[in-house]
C-alpha positions as CSV (number, residue, x, y, z in Angstrom):
1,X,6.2,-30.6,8.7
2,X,6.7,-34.3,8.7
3,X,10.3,-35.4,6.9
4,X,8.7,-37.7,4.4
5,X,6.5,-34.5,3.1
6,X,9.4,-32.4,3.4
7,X,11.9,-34.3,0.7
8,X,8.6,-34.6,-1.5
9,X,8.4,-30.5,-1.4
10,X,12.2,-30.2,-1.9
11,X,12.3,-32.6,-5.3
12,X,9.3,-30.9,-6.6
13,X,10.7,-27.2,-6.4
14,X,14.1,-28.8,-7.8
15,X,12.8,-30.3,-10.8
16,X,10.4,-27.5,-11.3
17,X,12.8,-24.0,-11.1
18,X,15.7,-23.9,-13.3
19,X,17.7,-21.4,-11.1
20,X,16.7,-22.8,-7.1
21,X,16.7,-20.5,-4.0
22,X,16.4,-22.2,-0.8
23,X,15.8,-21.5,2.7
24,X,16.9,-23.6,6.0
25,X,15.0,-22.7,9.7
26,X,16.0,-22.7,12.7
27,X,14.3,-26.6,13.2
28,X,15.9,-27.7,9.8
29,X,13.1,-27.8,7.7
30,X,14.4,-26.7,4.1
31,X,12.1,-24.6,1.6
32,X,13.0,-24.9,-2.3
33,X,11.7,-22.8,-4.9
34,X,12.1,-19.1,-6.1
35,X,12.9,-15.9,-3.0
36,X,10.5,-12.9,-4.6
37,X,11.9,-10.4,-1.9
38,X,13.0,-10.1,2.0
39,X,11.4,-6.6,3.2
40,X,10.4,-5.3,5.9
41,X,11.8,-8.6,8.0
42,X,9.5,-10.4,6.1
43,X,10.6,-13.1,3.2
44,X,8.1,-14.2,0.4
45,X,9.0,-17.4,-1.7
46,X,7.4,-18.8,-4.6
47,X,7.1,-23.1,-5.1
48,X,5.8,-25.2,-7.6
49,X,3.6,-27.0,-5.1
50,X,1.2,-24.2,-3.3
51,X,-0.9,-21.4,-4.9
52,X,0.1,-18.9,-2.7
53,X,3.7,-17.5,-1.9
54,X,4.7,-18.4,1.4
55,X,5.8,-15.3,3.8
56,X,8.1,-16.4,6.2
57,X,9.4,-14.3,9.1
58,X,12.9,-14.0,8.5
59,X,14.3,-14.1,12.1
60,X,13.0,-17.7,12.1
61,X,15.9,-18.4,8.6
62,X,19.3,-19.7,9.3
63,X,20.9,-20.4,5.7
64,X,19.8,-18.7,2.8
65,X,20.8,-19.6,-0.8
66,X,20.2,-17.2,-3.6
67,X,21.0,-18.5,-7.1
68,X,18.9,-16.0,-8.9
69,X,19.9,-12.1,-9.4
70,X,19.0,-9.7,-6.8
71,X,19.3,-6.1,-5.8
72,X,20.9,-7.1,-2.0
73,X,20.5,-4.5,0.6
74,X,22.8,-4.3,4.2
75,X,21.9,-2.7,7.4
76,X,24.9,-0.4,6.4
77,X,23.5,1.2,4.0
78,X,25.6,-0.9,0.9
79,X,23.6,-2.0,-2.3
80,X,25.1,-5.2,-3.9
81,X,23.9,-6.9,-7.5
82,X,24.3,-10.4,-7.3
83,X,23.9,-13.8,-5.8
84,X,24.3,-15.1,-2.3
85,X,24.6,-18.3,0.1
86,X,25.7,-19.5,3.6
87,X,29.1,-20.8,3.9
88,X,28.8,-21.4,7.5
89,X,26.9,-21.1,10.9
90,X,25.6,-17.3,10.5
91,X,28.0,-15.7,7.5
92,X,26.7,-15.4,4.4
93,X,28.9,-14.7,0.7
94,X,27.9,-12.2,-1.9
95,X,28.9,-12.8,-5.1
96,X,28.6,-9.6,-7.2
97,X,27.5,-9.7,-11.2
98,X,31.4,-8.1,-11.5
99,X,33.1,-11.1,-9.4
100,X,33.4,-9.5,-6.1
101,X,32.7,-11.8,-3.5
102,X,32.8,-10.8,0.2
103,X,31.2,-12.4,3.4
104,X,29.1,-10.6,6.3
105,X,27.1,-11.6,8.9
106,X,23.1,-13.1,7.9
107,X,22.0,-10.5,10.3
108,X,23.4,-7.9,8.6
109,X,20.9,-8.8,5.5
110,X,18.0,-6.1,5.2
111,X,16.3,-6.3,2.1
112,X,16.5,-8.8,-1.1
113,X,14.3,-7.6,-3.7
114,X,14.6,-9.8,-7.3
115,X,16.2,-8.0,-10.0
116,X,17.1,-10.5,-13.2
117,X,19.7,-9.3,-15.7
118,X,16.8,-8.3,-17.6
119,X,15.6,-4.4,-17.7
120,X,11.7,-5.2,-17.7
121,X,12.3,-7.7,-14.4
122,X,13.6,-4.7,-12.0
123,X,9.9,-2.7,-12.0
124,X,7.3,-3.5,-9.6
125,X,4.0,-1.8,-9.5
126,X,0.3,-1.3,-8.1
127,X,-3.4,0.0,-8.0
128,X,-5.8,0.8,-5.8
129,X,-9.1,2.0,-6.7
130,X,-12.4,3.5,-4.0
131,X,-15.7,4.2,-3.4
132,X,-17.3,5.7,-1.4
133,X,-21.7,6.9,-1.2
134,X,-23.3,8.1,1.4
135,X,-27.3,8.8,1.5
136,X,-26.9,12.5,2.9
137,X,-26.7,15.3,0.2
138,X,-25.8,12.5,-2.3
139,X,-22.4,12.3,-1.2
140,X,-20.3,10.6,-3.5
141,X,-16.1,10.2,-3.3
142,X,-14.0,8.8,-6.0
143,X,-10.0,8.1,-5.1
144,X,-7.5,6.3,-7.7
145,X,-3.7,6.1,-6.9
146,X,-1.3,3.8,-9.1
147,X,2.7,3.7,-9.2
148,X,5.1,1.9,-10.9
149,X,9.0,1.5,-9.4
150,X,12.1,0.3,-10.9
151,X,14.7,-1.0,-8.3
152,X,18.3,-1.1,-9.5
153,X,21.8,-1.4,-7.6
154,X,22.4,2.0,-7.0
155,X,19.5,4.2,-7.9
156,X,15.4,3.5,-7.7
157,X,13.3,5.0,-10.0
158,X,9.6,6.2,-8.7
159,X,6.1,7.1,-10.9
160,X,3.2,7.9,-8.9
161,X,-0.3,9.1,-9.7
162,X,-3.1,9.8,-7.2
163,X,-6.8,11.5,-8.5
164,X,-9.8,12.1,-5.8
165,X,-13.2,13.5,-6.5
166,X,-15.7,14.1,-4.3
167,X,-19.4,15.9,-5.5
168,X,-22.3,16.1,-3.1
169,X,-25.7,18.5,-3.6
170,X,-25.3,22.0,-2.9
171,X,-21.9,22.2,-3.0
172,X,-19.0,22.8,-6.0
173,X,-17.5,19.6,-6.7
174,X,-13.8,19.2,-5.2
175,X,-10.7,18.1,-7.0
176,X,-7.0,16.7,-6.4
177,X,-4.9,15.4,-8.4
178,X,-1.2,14.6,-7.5
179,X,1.6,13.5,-9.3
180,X,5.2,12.7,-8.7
181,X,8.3,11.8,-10.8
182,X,11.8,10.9,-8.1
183,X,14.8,9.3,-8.2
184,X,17.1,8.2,-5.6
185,X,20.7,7.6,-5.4
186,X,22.1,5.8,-2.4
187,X,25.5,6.3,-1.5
188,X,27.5,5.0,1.2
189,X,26.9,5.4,5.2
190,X,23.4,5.6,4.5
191,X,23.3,9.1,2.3
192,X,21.4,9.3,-1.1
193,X,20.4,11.7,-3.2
194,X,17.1,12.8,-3.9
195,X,15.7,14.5,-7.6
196,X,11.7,14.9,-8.0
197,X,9.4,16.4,-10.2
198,X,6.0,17.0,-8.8
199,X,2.6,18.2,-9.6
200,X,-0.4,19.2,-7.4
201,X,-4.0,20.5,-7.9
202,X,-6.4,21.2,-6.0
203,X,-9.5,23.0,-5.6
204,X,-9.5,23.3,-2.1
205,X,-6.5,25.8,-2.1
206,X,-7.5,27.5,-5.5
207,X,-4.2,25.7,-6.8
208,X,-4.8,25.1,-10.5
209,X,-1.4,23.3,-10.7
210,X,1.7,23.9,-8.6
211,X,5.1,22.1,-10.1
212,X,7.9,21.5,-8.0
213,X,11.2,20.8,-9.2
214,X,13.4,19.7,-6.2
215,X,17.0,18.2,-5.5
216,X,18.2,17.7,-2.1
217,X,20.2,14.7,0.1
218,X,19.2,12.6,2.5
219,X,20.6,9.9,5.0
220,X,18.9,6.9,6.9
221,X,19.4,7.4,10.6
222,X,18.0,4.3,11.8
223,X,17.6,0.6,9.7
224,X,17.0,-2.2,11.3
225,X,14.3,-5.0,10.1
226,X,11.6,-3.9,12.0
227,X,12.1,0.2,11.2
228,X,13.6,2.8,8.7
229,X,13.9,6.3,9.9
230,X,15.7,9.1,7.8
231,X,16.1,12.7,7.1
232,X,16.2,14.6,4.1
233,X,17.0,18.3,3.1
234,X,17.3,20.4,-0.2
235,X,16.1,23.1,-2.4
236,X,13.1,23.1,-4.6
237,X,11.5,25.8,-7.3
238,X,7.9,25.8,-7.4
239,X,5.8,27.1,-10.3
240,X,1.9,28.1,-9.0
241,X,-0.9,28.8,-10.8
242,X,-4.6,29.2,-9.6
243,X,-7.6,29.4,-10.5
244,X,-7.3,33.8,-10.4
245,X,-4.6,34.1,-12.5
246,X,-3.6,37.9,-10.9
247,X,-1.8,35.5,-8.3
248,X,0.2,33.4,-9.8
249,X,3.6,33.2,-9.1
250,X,7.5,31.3,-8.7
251,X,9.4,30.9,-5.9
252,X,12.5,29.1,-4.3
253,X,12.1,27.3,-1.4
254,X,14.1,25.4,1.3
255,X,13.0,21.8,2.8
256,X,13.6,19.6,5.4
257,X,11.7,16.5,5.9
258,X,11.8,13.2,7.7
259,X,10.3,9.6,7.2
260,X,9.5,6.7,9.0
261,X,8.5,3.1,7.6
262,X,7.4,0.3,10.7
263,X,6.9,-3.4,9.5
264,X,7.3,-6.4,11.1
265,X,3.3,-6.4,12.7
266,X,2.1,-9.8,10.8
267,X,0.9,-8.4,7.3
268,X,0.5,-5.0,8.1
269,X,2.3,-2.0,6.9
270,X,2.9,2.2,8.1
271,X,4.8,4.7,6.7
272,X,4.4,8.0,7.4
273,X,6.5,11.5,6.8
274,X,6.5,15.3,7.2
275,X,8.3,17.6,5.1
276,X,8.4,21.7,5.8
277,X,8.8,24.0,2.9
278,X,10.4,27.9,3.8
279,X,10.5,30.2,1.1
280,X,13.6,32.0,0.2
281,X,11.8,34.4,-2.4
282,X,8.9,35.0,-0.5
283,X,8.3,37.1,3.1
284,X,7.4,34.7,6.0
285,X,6.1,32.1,3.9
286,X,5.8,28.3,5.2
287,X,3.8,25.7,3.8
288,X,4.5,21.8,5.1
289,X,3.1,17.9,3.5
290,X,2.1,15.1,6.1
291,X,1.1,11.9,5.2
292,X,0.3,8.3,6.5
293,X,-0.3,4.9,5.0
294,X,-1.6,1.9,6.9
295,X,-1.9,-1.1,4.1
296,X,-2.8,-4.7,4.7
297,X,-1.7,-7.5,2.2
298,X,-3.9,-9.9,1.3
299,X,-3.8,-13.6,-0.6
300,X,-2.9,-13.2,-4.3
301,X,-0.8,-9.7,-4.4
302,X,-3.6,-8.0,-2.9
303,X,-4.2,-5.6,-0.6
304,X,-6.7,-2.8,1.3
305,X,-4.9,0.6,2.6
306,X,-6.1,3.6,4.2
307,X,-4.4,6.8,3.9
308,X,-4.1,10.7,5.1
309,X,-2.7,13.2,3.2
310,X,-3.1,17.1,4.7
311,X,-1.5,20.5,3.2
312,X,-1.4,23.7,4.8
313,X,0.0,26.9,3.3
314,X,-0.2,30.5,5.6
315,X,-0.5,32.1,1.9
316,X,-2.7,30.4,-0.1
317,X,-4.8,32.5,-2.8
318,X,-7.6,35.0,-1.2
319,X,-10.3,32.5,-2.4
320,X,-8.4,29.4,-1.3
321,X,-7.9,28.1,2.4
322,X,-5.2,27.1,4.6
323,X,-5.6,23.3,5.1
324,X,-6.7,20.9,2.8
325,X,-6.8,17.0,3.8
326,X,-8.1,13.9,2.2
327,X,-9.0,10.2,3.8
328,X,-8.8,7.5,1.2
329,X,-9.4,3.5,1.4
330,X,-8.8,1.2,-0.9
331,X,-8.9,-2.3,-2.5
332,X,-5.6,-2.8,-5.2
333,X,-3.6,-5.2,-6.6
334,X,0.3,-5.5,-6.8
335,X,2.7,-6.4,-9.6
336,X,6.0,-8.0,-8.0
């Protein structure tokens, strides 16, 4: 980027943004205009004078500047509200909305993700809609997923809603539809709390509707900016009812699960994670969740994903089987 074209970028986004963030690289060219988030090592900014947010690798960044009000996250686990700016070569100042300022090390910055002041400006959201035909039997699959997330200093706030259908000749249409409700509550040395409220049908297992109420703790054993890796434990209660209603039941359950998030790859995206369910109410019954996402951002907030979702239960009703699984992809659209 040629100097001239440079200063004409920088007085643009100054005259344009009444509260500037700005960004200096590694070869001193500045960026002016408004930081969005830094996640998953990468840093999206908004400016006046392009279309499209730029997405900047954030190992390439050696002052930041952050005038505006963000949720600030460190590699040890601490959650800051506030502003923050280089002082000097690699040591950057966070100013907290209480006054407490304190300085670290820029490599010690993991995620920025804007909050405001105002309540409406901490949620983000998205939804992802597909299709899929197919000329034998008249196969035909519908998926929907949405979820809305609220990001504060301390706790995040998660809605989720996912709905598949698939109908083909000669064969009873299949259902699932899942639901979750969580909260989370980080604490310090990379511990937080975990309370969820979830729902789950699905025709495959006979499962009418099971809820699950669960509370447990978790901690992040790995964070860098290329990887997050925790573990979780706790205690749910499950209420099941299926589609015979001479097996319904309750039961108490113990869990352990673990997660794993890898980014850094360009403008792709994988989490995946496994958690194991033991009942404590129940004789020698075990039923575990695995999932994966691969997702792949696109120009504009949008984005195509794949996923893979299986559940197995050794005691699922008579008419009901083991295993269930579902393959989804997708075309959405995200709210930042």
């Amino acid at each position: 980027m040629t100097k001239p074209l440079l200063i004409v970028f920088f007085l643009i986004g100054f005259c344009s943004f009444s509260q500037n963030d700005s960004i200096k690289f590694k070869n001193n060219d500045v960026l002016v205009g408004e930081v969005k988030t830094l996640l998953n090592g990468t840093l999206t900014m908004k400016t006046s004078y392009s279309d499209k947010d730029f997405k900047i690798e954030f190992k390439e960044v050696s002052e930041i500047y952050l005038n505006q009000t963000f949720v600030i996250l460190l590699l040890n686990g601490e959650h800051y509200l506030g502003t923050a700016k280089t002082t000097k070569a690699n040591i950057l100042e966070i100013r907290d909305t209480k006054g407490f300022v304190f300085e670290t090390n820029l490599e010690n910055l993991s995620q920025v993700k804007e909050s405001g002041t105002k309540f409406w400006s901490r949620f983000k959201g998205n939804i992802d809609l597909g299709f899929n035909l197919a000329k034998a039997n008249n196969a035909v699959q519908f998926n929907l997923n949405s979820a809305l997330m609220y990001v504060g200093k301390k706790w995040n706030f998660n809605a989720s809603y996912g709905n598949t259908i698939n109908n083909q000749d000669e064969v009873d249409i299949t259902k699932r539809i899942q639901g979750d409700l969580d909260a989370q509550r980080f604490f310090v040395n990379d511990f937080f709390g975990i309370a969820q409220v979830s729902f789950l049908s699905n025709t495959e297992q006979a499962l009418k509707g099971r809820t699950t109420s669960l509370l447990g703790i978790g901690k992040y054993i790995a964070r860098t900016n290329k990887l997050y890796l925790g573990l979780r434990t706790g205690l749910n209660y499950n209420i099941e009812t299926y589609f015979d209603p001479t097996v319904d039941k309750n039961s108490t359950e113990v869990n352990l699960g673990a997660g794993l998030n890898m980014f850094d790859f360009n403008d792709f995206y994988l989490s995946t994670d496994v958690i194991g369910y033991y009942s404590l109410t129940e004789s020698d019954r075990f039923r575990f969740d695995y999932n994966i996402n691969l997702k792949y951002d696109m120009p504009w907030d949008f984005y195509i994903k794949f996923d893979f979702s299986l559940n197995y239960d050794n005691q699922p009703a008579d008419t009901g089987s083991e295993f269930d699984y579902v393959f989804n992809s997708g075309f959405g659209w995200e709210l930042k």
